[in-house]
C-alpha positions as CSV (number, residue, x, y, z in Angstrom):
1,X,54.6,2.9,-69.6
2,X,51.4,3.7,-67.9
3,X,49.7,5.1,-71.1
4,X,50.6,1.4,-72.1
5,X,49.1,-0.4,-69.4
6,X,46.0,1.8,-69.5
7,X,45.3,1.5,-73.3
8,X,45.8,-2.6,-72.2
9,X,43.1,-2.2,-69.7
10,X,41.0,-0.8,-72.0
11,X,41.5,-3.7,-74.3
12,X,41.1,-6.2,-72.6
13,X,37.4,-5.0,-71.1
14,X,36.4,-4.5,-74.7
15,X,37.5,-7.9,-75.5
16,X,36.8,-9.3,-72.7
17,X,33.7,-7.7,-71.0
18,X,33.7,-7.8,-67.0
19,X,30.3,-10.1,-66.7
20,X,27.5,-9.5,-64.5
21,X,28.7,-13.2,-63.0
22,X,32.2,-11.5,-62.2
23,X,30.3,-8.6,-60.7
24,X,28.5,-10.8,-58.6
25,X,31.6,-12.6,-57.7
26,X,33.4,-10.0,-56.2
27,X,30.6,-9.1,-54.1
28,X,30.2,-12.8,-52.6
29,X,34.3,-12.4,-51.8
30,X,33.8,-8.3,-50.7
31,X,31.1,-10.1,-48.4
32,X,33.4,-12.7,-47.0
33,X,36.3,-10.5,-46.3
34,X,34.4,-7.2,-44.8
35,X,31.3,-8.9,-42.8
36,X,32.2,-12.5,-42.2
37,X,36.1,-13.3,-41.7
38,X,36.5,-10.0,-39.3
39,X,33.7,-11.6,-37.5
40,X,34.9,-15.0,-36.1
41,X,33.6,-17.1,-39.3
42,X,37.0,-18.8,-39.5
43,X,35.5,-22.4,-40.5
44,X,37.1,-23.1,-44.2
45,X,34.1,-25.0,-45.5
46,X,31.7,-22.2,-44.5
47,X,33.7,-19.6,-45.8
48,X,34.2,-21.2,-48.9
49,X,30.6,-22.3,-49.0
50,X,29.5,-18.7,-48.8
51,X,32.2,-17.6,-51.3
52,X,30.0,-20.1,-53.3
53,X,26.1,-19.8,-53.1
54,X,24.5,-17.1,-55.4
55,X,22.6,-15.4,-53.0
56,X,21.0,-12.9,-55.8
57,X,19.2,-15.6,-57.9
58,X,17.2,-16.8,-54.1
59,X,15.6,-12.9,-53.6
60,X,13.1,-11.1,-55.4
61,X,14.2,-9.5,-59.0
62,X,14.0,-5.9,-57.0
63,X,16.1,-6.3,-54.7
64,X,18.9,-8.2,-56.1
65,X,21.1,-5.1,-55.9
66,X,21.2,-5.8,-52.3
67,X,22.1,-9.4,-52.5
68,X,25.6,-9.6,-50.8
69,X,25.0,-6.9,-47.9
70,X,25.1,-7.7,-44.4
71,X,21.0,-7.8,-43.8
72,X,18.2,-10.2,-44.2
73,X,15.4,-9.1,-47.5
74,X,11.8,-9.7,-47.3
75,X,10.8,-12.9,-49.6
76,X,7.1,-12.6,-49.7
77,X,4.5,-14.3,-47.3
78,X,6.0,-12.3,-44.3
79,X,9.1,-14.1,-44.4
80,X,12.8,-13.2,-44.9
81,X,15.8,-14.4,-46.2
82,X,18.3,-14.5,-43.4
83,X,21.3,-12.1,-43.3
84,X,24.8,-13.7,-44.7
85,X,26.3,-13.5,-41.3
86,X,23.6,-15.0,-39.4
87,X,23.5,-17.6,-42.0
88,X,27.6,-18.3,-41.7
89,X,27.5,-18.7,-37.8
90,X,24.6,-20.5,-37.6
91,X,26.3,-23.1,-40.4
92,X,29.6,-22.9,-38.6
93,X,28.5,-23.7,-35.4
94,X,27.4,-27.3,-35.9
95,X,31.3,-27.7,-37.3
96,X,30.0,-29.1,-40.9
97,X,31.6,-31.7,-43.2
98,X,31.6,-34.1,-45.9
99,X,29.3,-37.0,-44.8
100,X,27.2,-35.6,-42.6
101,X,23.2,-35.4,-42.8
102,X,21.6,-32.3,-42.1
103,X,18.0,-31.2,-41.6
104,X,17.4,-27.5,-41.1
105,X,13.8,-26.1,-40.3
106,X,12.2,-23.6,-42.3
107,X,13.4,-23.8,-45.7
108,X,12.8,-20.4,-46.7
109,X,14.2,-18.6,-49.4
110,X,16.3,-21.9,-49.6
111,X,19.8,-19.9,-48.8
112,X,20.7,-21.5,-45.7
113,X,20.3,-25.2,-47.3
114,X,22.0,-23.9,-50.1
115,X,25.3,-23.6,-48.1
116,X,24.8,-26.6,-46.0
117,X,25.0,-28.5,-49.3
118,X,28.0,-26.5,-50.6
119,X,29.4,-28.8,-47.6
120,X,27.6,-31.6,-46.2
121,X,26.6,-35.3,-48.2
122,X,22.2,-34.5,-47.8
123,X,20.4,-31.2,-46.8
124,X,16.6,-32.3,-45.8
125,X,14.4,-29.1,-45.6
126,X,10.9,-28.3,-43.9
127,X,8.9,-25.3,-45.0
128,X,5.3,-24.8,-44.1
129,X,4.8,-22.2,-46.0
130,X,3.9,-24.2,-49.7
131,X,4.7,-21.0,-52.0
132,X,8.0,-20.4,-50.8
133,X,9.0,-24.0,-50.7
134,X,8.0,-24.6,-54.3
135,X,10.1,-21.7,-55.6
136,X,12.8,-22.7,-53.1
137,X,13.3,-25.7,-54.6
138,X,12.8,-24.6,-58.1
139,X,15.3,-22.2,-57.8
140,X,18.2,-24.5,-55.9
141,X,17.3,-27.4,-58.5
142,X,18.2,-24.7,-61.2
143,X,21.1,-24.3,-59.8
144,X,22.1,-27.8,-59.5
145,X,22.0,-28.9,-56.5
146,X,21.0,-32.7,-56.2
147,X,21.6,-33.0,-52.4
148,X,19.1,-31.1,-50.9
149,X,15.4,-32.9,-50.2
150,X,12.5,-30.8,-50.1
151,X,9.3,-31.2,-47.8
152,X,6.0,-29.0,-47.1
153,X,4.4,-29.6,-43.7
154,X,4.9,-29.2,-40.2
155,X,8.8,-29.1,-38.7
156,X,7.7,-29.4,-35.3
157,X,7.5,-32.7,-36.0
158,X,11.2,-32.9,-38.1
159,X,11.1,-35.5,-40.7
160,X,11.7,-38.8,-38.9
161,X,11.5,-41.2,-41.9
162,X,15.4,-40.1,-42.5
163,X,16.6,-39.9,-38.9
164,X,18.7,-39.7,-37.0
165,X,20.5,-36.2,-38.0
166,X,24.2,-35.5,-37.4
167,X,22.8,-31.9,-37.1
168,X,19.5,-29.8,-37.2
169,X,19.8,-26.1,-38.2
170,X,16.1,-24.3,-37.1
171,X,15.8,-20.9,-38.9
172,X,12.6,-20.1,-37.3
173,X,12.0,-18.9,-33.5
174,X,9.5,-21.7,-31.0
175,X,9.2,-20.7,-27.9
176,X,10.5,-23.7,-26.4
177,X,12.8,-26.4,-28.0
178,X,10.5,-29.3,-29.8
179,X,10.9,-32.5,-28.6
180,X,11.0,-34.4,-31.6
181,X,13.7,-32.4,-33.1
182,X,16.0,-33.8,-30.4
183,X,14.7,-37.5,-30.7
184,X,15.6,-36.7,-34.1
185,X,19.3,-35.8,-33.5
186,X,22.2,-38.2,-32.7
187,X,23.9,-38.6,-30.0
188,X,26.6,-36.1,-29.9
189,X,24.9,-34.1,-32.7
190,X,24.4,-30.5,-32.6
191,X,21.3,-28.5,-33.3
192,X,21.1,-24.4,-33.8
193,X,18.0,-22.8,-32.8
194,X,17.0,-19.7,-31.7
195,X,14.1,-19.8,-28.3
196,X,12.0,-17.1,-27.3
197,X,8.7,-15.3,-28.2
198,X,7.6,-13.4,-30.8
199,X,7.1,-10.1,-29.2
200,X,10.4,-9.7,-28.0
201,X,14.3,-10.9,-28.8
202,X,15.3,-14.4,-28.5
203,X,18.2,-16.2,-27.7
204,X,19.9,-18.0,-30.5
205,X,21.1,-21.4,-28.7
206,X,23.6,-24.2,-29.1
207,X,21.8,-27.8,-28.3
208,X,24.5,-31.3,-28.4
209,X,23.2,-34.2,-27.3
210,X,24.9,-36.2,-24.9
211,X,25.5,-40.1,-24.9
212,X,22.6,-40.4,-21.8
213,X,20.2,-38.2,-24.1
214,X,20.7,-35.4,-22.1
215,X,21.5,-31.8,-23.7
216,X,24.4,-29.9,-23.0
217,X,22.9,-26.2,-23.7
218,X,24.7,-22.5,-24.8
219,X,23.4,-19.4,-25.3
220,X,25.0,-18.0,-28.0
221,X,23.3,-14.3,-28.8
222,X,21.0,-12.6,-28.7
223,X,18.7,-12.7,-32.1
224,X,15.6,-11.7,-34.0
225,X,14.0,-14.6,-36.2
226,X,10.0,-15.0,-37.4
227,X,8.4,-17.1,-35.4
228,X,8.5,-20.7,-35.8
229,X,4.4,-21.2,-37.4
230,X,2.8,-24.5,-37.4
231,X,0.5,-25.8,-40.2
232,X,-3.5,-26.2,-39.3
């Protein structure tokens, strides 16, 4: 009987060759269930979204290998593509859904929007960094995503033409929060960032803003991000 069920197996891989998409796969749902789930992501629609996003196509050819472990991977121009779990809490903490509106700071590799659209109705991303946001959004528009809005300049300043935000997601460390990202954010919105200075670890914080404007703060933990760069 096992002889049987062996010779099987071996059939069916020869007819039906395990894909480097399958590989891939598995690693996405290895990812979930060892660094994410055991971790406090419980949120279904993050979960799911990272289940999702194919991580391996937004890194460097060299290093795709390491796609789907636990650790953020340089991306050129000094920047780095977060690590998953950092990427689930952050997107879990501002309790995503269907219908909301969403602008996260420092579009990056593009990873981060990538699973905010998995979930939300519109992504809008800032990068000042023009390489990386051109092959951000050549690589999430080859992948089919239609939701997220791309913009090079300055994200200290947000993107007020499509405000108010039901949240902001900042992926980049200022040293104090900017102003007009809070004008930018609804009342009783939520907004990730992490605050401190370069040289040192920062604090990655919880900002909701309260029907009289003012912001109910939490420290959530302690975190290392680039810092937040302006443009000239």
């Amino acid at each position: 009987m096992k002889t049987s069920i062996f010779i099987w197996s071996i059939m069916l891989l020869f007819f039906f060759p395990f894909t480097e998409q399958d590989r891939y796969e598995q690693q996405r749902e290895k990812m979930v269930k060892q660094h994410l789930a055991p971790r406090e992501i419980t949120d279904p629609h993050t979960l799911e979204a990272m289940r999702s996003v194919e991580r391996h196509r937004l890194v460097p050819k060299n290093i795709e290998r390491y796609a789907y472990e636990d650790r953020p991977l340089p991306i050129g121009n000094g920047q780095t593509i977060s690590q998953p779990f950092i990427v689930a809490y952050m997107t879990q903490a501002i309790n995503p859904k269907p219908g909301m509106k969403v602008l996260e700071i420092g579009t990056g590799s593009g990873y981060q929007a990538a699973v905010l659209a998995e979930i939300v109705d519109e992504v809008y991303t800032i990068e000042t960094v023009e390489p990386l946001a051109k092959t951000a959004k050549k690589k999430l528009t080859e992948m089919g995503y239609d939701n997220i809005h791309f913009k090079v300049g300055d994200g200290f300043y947000g993107w007020e033409e499509h405000a108010p935000y039901d949240a902001i997601i900042v992926t980049a460390a200022p040293e104090e929060i900017p102003p007009r990202l809070v004008d930018q954010l609804k009342v009783g919105g939520k907004m990730v960032i992490p605050v401190g200075p370069m040289s040192s670890t920062q604090e990655l914080r919880l900002v909701e803003k309260q029907e009289d404007g003012e912001l109910k703060i939490k420290n959530m933990m302690p975190v290392r991000f680039v810092p937040f760069t302006r443009r000239d």
